[in-house]
Phi, psi and omega in degrees: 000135091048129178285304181322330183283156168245150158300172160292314212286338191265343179298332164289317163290338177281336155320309195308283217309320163298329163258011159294303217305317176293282192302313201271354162276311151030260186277334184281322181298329197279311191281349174312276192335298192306322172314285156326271233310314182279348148309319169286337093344323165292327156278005171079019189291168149244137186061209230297313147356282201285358174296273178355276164300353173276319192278338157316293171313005171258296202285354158264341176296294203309315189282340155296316166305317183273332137010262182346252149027277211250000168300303172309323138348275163325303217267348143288314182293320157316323174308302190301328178262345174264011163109338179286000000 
């Protein structure tokens, strides 16, 4: 085989490892958001209040997911080059 080539088995672990890291940011953004929301909701905000935390609460979601992301990413390539 070819040095330059990947195996199938590793074209493979890089799929896993690319829709782990896409779900699990994901999921860490919805729960962020949800959080707001029932905050927003548990105090009883309105207008402009409950915009405010929800779009906070987005934009912290959003920036943990991509966290996330390129944390899971980073922390494979490092494997994939020492070798594991």
């Amino acid at each position: 085989m070819d040095m330059g080539r990947e195996s199938r088995w590793e074209k493979d672990a890089m799929t896993v490892e690319i829709v782990f890291a896409l779900m699990s940011a994901t999921v860490l953004a919805a729960v962020i958001f949800a959080v707001a929301w029932s905050f927003a909701l548990a105090l009883g905000l309105s207008g402009s209040a409950e915009k405010s935390v929800l779009v906070g609460g987005a934009l912290l979601g959003a920036v943990a997911g991509v966290w996330r992301l390129v944390r899971v990413l980073r922390r494979f390539a490092e494997q994939r080059r020492m070798g594991r």
